[in-house]
N, C-alpha and C positions, 0 to 999 in steps of 0.2 A: 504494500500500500504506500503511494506517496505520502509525502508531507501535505502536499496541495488537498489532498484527501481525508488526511488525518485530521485538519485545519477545519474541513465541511463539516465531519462527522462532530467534532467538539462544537462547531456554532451550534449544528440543529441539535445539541443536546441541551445548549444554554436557550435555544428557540422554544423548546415543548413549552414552559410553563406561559408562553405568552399566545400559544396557536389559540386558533378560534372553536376547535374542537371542543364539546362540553365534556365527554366521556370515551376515555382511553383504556379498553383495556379490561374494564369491569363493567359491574349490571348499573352502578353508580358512578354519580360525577363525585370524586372528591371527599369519601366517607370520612364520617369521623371516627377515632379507633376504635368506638364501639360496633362500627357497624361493615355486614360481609362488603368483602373487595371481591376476591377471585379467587373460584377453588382450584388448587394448584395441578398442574397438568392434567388438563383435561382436552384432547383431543378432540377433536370434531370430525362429522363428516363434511366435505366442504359443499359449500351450497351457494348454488346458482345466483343467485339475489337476496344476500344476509340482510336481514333489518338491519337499519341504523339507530342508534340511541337519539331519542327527542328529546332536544335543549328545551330545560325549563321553563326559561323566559328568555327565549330568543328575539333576538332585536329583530326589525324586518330588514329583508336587504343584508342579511351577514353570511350568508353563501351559504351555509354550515352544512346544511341536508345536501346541497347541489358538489359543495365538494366532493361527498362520501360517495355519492350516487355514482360521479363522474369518476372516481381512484375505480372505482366496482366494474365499470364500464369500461374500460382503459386509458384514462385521462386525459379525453379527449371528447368533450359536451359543452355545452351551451345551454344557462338560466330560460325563465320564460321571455324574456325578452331577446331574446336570443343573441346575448352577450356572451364571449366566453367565458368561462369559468375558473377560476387559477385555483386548482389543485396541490401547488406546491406545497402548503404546510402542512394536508395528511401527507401526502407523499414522504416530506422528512419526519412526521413522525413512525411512521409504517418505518421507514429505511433505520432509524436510529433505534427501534425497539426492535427489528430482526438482529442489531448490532447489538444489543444489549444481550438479548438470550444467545447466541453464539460465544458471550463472552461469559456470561452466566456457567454455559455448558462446560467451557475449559477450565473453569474455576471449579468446579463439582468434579472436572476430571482430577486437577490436583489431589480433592480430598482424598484418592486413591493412593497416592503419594504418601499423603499423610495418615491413614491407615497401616499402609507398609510400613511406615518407619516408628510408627507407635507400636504396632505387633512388634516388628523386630526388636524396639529397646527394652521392652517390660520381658524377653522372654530369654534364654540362657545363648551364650555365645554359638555354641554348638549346634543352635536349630537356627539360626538367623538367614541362613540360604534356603532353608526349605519355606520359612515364613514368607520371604522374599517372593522365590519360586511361584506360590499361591496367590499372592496378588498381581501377581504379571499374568497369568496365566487366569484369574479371575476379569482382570478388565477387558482382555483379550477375546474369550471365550462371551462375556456378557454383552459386548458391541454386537459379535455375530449373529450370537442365538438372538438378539432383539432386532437384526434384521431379518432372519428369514423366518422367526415366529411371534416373538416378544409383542411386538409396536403391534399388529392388529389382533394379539389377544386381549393385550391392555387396553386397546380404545377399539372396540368391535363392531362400533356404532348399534344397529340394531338387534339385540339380542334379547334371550331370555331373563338375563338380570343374573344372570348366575354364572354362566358358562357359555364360549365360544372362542374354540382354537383357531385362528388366524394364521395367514397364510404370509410369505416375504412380500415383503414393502414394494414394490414396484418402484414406478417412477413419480415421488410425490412429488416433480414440479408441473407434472402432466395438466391441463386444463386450468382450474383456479388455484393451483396448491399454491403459485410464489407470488399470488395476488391478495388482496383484503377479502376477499369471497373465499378463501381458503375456512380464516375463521374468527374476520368480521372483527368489533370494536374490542372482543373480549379474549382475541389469542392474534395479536399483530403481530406475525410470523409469517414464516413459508413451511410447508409442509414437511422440508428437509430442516429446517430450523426446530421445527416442533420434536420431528424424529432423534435428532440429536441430544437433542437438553434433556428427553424422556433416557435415551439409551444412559447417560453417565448417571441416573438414578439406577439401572434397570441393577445395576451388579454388588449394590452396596450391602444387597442384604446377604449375597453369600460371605461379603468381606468380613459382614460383621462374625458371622459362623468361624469363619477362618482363627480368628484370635480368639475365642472360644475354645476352641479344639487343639491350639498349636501344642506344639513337642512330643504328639503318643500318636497323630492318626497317621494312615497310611496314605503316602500322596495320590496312588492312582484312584481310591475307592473316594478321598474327598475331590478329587473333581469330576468325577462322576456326577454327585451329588452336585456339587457346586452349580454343573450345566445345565439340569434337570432344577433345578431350584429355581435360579435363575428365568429359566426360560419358560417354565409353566408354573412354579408356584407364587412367583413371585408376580406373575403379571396376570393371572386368574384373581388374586385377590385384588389387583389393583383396580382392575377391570368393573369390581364392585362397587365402587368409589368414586374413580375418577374415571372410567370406562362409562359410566352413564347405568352401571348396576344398581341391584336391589338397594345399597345403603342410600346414594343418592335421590332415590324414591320414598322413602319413608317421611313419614308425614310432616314432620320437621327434621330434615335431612343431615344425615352425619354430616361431621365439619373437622375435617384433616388437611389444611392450608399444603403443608411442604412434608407430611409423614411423619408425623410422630409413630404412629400408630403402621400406615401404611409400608412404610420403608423400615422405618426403625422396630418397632413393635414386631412387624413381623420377622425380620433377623435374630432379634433377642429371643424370638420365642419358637424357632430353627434354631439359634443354638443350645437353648435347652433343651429340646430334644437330643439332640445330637450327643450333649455333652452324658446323659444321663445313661445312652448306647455305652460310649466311650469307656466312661470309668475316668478317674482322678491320674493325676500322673504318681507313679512311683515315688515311693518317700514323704507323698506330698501331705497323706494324714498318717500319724502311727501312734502307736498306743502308748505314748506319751504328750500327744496331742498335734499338733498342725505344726510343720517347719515350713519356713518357712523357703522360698525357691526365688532369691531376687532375681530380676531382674538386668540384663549385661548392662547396658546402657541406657542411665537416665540423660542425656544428653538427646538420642538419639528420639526417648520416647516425648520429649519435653519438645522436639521439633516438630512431631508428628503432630503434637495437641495444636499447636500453633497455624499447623498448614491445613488442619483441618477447620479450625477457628476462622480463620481466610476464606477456605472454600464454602464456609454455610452460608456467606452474606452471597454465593453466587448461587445454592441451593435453594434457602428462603428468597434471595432476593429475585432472582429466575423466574421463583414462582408466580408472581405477580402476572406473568404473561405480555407484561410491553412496559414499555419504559416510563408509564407514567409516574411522572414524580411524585404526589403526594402520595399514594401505595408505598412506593419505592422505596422514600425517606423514612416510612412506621417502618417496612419492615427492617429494613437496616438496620435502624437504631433498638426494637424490641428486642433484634437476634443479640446486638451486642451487649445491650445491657442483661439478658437474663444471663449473656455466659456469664461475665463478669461478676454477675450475682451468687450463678453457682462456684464459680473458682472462689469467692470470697466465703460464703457458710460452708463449704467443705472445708477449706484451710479451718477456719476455727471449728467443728464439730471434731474433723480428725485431731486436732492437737486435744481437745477436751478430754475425747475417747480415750488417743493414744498415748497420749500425755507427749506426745511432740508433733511437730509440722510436719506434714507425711506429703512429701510432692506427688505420688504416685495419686494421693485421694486428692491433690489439688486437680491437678494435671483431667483426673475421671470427671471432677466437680464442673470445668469448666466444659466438660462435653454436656454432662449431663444438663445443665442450664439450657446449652444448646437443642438439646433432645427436647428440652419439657417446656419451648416456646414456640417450637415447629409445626406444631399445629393451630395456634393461634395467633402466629406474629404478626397478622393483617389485621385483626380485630380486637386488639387487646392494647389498652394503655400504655402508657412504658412506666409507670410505677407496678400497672398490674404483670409487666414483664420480668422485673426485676424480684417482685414476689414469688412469680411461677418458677423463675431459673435458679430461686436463692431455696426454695424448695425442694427442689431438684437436686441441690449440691447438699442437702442433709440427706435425702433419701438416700443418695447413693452411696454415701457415707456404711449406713444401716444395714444396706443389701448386700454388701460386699462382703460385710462381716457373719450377714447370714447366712450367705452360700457356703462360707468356707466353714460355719460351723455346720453343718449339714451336709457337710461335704462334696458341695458339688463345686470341682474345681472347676474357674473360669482363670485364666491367668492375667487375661487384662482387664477382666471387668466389664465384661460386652454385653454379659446378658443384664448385669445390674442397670447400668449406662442405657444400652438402648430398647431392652425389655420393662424393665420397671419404669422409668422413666418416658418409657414411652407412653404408658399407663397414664401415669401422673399428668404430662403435656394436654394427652388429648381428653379427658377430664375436665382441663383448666380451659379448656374453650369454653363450657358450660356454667365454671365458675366464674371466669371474668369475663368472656363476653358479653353479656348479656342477656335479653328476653329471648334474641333471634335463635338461640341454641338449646337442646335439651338433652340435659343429664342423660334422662333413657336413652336420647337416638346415640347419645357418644356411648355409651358401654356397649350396646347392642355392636356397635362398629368396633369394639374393641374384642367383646365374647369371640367374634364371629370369624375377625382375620386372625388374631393370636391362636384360637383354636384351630381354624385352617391347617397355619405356620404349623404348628406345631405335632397334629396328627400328619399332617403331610411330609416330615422329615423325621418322624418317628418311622412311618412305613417304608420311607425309600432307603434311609441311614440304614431299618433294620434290613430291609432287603440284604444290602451293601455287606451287613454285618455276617451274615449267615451264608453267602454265597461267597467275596471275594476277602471279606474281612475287613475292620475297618481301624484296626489297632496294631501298631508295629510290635515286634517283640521285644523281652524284657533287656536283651544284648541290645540291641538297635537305639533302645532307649538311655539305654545310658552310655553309650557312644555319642548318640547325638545324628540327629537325620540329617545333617550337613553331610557326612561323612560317608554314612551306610545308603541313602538311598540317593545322596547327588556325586556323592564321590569329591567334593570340595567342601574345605572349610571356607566358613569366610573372612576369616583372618589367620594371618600366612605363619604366625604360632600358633593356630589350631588350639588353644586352649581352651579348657569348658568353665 
């Protein structure tokens, strides 16, 4: 891209808040944080002639309808007076919110990054390649399987409300897909734009499985799993939600902004299952109680909380669907202050508990803040943000410590993180948004995908278990799966 380029694209972003458009993007102009913007990826079918949003009190003479009509048309019309019609300022907004979610998309890719390098630092020298290994081979595997099945399981258009497997994506710039008829004021995209920003959510929930399960499973049986999850359980449930499914229909309709529950909820409660196949790793409880198994690199994991922290504001803020600014700015600022909330009550809950400052529960604190605004951070205050994410960062605090007395090892904290907390997030829509939400319809959307998740990865894992196996052996394990099943350490002294 040139400069001369770079130059345009930063005017018409400083342009948006002055266009003559009333409504960018959502069912409203301009909510206030109590009230719904836009429910986060939701696909459309594209439609020949999409309504346009009628300005309140439109002045006469301010083009506003004749713009839309004529972007629809191909911007090229004439008013009733048969004047032309200048087009250009939906035009830059259409062109700077396709730029926005392409750039959302790459940010959401990072968090894979920062996944990786959270796995790799909470977990022993010796498995750092194999941890590695699974998140290359998760993103990899999750772009594909969401083009040749994923993207129209997930958005089916018209289905039973329940189920319909979907075929590869063809060519979405065919006919309306790279025009505003694609999908109109409430997803200002192109069809390949939409497919994109959808795919870097599609793979996060086997990521979260992955740190769940690190140092005992066996690589080939978890990407089995991994692909199969991915590819249909993860986008069958979505499908329910943001596909235009049964939860979407119910009489006051769940409300999961960016996935607490969707994305997140449903990984954490995949890797519960998984984990409970598994078994705890070696050593890790004995009958003198819990040892504990640090961590190689707190440096490495302290990067990863951070480059994940980056990627939500392209996550949540993505989800908004176009670059309007007043969405844009709530959720930005909700995602940040609730981490920030949660990295501040976990630092002081763990020191209370621990009797010292424990980075590992900050570090979790400030995901989990993340996790438990992500359903609400379009419609919720930023005091009620900073509430939901500082709740967050106590809960996960409690979780962690219950898993491990109960013995279900998690070694980074992923089912407490983005299981429990997922809970907690999409709850808090009903608690601080408002009238517009109900209690019942968020649990019912929580019963319905966490249970999914979770008999759905209890049956395949167990398949996996019974047929190929899904636990290395007790040598393997304490060598280190760097070793045994890559044949490289990842550090050239090989030490565990």
């Amino acid at each position: 891209m040139t400069l001369r380029a770079l130059a345009l694209a930063a005017a018409a972003c400083f342009a948006v808040p002055l266009m003559p458009l009333t409504a960018y993007g959502q069912d409203e102009a301009a909510p206030a944080p109590t009230e719904e913007v836009a429910e986060t990826p939701a696909a459309v079918e594209p439609a020949a002639e999409p309504e346009a949003a009628e300005p309140e009190a439109e002045e006469p003479g301010d083009g506003t309808n004749e713009q839309y009509e004529a972007l629809v048309e191909g911007y090229n019309a004439v008013d009733d007076d048969g004047n032309p019609v200048d087009v250009s300022e939906a035009f830059d907004f259409f062109t700077v919110s396709m730029l926005w979610t392409v750039i959302a998309a790459a940010m959401v890719f990072i968090m894979h990054l920062g996944f990786a390098t959270l796995e790799a630092g909470l977990c022993q020298k010796k498995n750092v390649v194999n941890v590695l290994f699974k998140n290359v081979f998760i993103i990899c595997i999750g772009l594909l399987t969401y083009a040749f099945v994923g993207f129209n399981t997930h958005y089916p258009g018209d289905f039973n409300g329940f189920l319909s497997i979907g075929g590869p994506i063809g060519d979405l710039n065919d006919g309306n897909g790279k025009t505003w008829a694609y999908g109109g004021l409430a997803l200002a995209m192109t069809g390949y734009g939409d497919f994109i920003f959808q795919a870097m959510f599609a793979a996060t929930a086997a990521t979260i499985v992955s740190g769940a399960v690190a140092e005992r499973v066996k690589l080939p049986s978890f990407m089995i799993f991994a692909t199969i999850l991915v590819a249909i359980g993860y986008t069958v449930a979505g499908s329910w939600h943001w596909g235009g499914g049964f939860l979407s229909a119910l009489e006051v309709p769940f409300k999961d902004f960016a996935g607490s529950t969707v994305v997140h909820g449903f990984g954490g409660a995949a890797a519960l299952a998984c984990v409970l196949l598994l078994g705890a790793r070696r050593g890790k409880y004995t009958k003198d109680g819990i040892k504990p198994i640090i961590g190689h690199s707190m440096p490495l994991a302290t990067i990863g909380v951070f480059l994940l922290f980056f990627g939500w504001f392209g996550f949540n803020g993505g989800s908004v669907l176009s670059a309007d600014p007043g969405p844009l700015g709530l959720v930005f600022t909700t995602t940040a202050l609730a981490a920030a909330a949660g990295g501040f009550t976990s630092i002081l809950t763990s020191w209370v508990v621990l009797k010292k400052p424990d980075l590992s529960m900050a570090l979790n604190g400030i995901l989990a803040g993340l996790v438990s605004i992500t359903a609400a951070a379009d419609v919720v205050s930023v005091m009620s943000a900073m509430i939901a994410g500082g709740i967050g960062g106590i809960l996960v605090v409690f979780s962690i410590l219950f898993f491990d007395k109960i013995k279900i090892d998690d070694p980074v904290g992923a089912i407490s993180v983005h299981g429990v907390c997922g809970i907690w997030g999409t709850l808090a829509v009903a608690v601080f948004g408002g009238s517009d939400f109900s209690f019942v319809s968020q649990l019912i959307g929580i019963v319905c995908v966490y249970g999914f998740a979770f008999i759905f990865s209890l049956v395949v894992f167990g398949i996996l278990k019974v047929t190929l196996g899904v636990r290395v052996d007790a040598q393997e394990e304490e060598e280190g799966l760097d070793v045994t099943e890559h044949g490289s350490p990842a550090y050239s002294d090989g030490h565990s």
